[in-house]
C-alpha positions as CSV (number, residue, x, y, z in Angstrom):
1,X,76.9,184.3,95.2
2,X,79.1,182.1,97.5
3,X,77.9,180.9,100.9
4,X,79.8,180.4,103.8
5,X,81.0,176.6,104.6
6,X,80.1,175.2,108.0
7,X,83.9,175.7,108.7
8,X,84.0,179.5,108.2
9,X,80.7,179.7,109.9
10,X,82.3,178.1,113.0
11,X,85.2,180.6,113.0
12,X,83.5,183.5,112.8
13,X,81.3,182.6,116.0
14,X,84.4,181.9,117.2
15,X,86.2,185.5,116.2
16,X,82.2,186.7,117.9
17,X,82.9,184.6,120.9
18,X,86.5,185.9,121.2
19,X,85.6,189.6,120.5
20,X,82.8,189.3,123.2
21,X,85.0,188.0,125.7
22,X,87.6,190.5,125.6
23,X,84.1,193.2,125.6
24,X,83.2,191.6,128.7
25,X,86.9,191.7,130.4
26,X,86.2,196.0,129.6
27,X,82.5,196.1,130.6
28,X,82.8,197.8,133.6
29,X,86.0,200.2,133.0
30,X,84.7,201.0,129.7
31,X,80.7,202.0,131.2
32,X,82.3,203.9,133.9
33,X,84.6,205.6,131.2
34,X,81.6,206.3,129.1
35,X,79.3,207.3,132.1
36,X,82.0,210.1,133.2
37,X,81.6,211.3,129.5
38,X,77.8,211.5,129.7
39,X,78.3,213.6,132.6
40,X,80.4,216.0,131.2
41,X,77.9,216.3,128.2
42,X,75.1,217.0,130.9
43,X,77.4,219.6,132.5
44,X,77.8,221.5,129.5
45,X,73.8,221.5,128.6
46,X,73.2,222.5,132.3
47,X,75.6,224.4,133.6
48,X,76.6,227.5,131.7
49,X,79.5,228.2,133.5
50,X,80.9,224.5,132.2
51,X,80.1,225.8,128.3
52,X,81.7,229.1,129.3
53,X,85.0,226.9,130.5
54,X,85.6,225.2,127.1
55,X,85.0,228.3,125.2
56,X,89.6,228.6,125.5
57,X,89.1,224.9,124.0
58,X,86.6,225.2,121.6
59,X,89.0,228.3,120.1
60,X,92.1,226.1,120.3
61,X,90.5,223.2,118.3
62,X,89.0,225.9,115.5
63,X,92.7,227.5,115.2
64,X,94.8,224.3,115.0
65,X,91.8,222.1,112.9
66,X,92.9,218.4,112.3
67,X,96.6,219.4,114.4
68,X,95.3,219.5,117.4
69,X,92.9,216.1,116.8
70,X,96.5,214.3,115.7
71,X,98.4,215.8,118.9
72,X,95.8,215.3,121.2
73,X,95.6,212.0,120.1
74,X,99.3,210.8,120.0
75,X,99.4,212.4,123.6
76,X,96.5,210.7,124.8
77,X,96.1,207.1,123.4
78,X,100.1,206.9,122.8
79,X,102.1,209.1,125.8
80,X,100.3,208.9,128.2
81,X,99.4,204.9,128.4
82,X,103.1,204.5,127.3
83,X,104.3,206.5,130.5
84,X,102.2,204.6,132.4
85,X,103.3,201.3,131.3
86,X,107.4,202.9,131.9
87,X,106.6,204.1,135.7
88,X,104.8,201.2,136.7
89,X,107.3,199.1,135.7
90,X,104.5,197.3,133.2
91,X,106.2,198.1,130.2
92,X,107.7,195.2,128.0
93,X,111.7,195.0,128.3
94,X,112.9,196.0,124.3
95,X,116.3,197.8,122.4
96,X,113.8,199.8,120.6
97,X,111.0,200.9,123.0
98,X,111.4,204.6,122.3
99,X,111.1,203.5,118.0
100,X,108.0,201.6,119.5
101,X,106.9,204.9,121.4
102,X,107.0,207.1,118.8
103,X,105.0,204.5,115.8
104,X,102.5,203.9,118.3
105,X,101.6,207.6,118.8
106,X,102.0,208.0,114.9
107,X,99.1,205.3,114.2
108,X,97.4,207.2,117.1
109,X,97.6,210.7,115.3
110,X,96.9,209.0,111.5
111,X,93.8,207.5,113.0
112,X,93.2,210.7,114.8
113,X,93.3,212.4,111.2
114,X,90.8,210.0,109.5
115,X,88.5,209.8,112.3
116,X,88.3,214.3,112.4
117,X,87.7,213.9,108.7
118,X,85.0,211.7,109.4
119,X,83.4,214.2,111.7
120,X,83.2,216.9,109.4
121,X,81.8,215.0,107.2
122,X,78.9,213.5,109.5
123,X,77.9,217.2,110.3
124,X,77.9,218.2,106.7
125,X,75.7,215.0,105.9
126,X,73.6,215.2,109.0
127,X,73.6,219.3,110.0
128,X,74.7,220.1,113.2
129,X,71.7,220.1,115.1
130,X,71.7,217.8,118.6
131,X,68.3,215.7,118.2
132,X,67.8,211.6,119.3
133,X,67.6,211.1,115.2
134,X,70.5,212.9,114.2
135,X,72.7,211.5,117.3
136,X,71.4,208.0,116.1
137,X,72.3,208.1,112.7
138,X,75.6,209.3,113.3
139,X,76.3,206.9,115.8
140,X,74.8,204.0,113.4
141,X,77.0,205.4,110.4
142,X,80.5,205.6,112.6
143,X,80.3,202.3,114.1
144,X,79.0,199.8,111.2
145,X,80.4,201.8,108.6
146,X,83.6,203.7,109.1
147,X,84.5,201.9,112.2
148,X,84.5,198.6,110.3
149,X,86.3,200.0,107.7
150,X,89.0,202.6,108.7
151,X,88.2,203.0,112.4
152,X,89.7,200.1,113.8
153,X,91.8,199.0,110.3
154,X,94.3,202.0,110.8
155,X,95.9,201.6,114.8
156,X,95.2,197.0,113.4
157,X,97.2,197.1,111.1
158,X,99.9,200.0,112.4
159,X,100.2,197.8,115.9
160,X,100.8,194.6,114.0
161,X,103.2,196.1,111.9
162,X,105.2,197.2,115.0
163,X,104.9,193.4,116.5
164,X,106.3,192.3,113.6
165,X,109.2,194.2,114.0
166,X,108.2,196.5,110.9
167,X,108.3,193.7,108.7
168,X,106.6,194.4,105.6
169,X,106.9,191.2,104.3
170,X,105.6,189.4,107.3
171,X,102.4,192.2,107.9
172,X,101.3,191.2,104.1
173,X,101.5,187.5,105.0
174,X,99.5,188.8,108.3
175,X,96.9,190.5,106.1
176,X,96.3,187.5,103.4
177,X,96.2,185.1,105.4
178,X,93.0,186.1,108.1
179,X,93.0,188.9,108.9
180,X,89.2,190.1,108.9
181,X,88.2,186.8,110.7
182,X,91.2,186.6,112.6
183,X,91.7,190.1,113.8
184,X,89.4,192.9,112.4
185,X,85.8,190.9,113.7
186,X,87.2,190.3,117.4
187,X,88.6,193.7,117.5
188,X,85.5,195.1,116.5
189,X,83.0,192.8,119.0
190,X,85.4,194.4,121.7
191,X,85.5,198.0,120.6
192,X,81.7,198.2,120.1
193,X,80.4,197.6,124.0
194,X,82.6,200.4,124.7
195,X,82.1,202.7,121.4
196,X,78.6,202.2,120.9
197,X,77.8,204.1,123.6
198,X,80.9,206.5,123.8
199,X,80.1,207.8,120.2
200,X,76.5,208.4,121.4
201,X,78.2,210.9,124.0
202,X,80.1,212.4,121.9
203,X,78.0,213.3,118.9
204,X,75.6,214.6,121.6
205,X,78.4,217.8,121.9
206,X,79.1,220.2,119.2
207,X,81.9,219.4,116.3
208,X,84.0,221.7,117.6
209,X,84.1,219.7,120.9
210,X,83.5,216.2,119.5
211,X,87.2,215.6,119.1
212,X,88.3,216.2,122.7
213,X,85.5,214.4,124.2
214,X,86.7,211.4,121.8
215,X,90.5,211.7,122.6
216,X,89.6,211.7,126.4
217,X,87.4,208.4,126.0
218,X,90.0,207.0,123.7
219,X,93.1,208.1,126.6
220,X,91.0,206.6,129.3
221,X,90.2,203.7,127.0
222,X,93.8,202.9,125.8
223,X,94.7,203.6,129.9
224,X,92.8,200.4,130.7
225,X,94.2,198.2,127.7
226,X,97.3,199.0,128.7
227,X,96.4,197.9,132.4
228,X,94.8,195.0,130.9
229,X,97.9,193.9,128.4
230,X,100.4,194.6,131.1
231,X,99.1,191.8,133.5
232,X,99.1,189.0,130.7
């Protein structure tokens, strides 16, 4: 079994260090992000005239199935951040900023796809009861498991792709070259101070209602990178 050198032992504190830091930049958008969710999860336990509310959305998601995770999705983490960008004046100048619109909300609504797989299979592995156990494990199984592997790999790899001017040739150098030191660690460090909790949240609702709950933190979420990207 190899062992890491002192070399790659130093760059992947450093891909932790850099990961962290960008958590950190987050911290507070992404708590009061997540702490709004937990609200609305509390409203719907306590309030029966809240559960009554999202009965229309609960139907709509059971009717439209993995459509309406991929729409709300592309609308949410790709629109909607990329309008923003456009009326503030943020977004970057380019010939092909609509091609760029419409790939980003396309990685939005593949990962949007995997990710509503994912759920239905949690509640077939776990049941769909609520309980601190159940929540736990499922929140222990998304982030160090499918996270890792397909959670943050699919909008990666899609965003580089579109920096690179959808090079193929030049995102396979991209991905041999360091990609899971060099990207994937620090992307996940970041995503977790935020997701870690958030997922809690939302495995605390029913499926039905999981995937709205996650495209609203993931909107609000993207919002704030967008924010943050703009000003650099």
């Amino acid at each position: 079994m190899k062992t890491m050198t002192p070399t790659q032992l130093q760059r992947l504190r450093s891909a932790v260090a850099d990961g962290w830091q960008s958590a950190k930049a987050n911290l507070v958008p992404g708590l009061v992000i997540v702490a709004l969710a937990a609200m609305m999860v509390a409203s719907y336990y306590l309030f029966p005239a809240v559960s009554a509310s999202l009965e229309g959305l609960v139907k709509v998601r059971e009717q439209l199935g993995v459509w309406f995770a991929m729409a709300a999705s592309a609308i949410g983490a790709g629109i909607i951040p990329g309008l923003y960008l456009a009326l503030s004046g943020r977004a970057r100048k380019s010939s092909r900023a609509g091609l760029d619109l419409f790939f980003t909300c396309l990685v939005w609504a593949v990962t949007a796809f995997a990710i509503d797989r994912f759920y239905i299979f949690q509640a077939g592995l776990w049941g769909s009861a609520v309980t601190i156990q159940i929540v736990l494990g499922k929140m222990l199984l998304d982030q160090f498991v499918f996270t890792p592997l397909v959670g943050v790999q699919i909008p990666a790899i899609g965003f580089r792709f579109r920096d690179l001017n959808y090079d193929p040739g030049a995102l396979w150098q991209e991905l041999r070259k360091d990609w899971v030191i060099g990207v994937s660690i620090p992307l996940l460090v970041a995503c977790w101070l935020t997701w870690i909790p958030g997922t809690l949240v939302i495995y605390a609702l029913p499926l039905a209602l999981q995937i709205p709950m996650m495209v609203l933190i993931q909107c609000f979420f993207a919002l704030e990178v967008a924010y943050a990207s703009s000003k650099m």
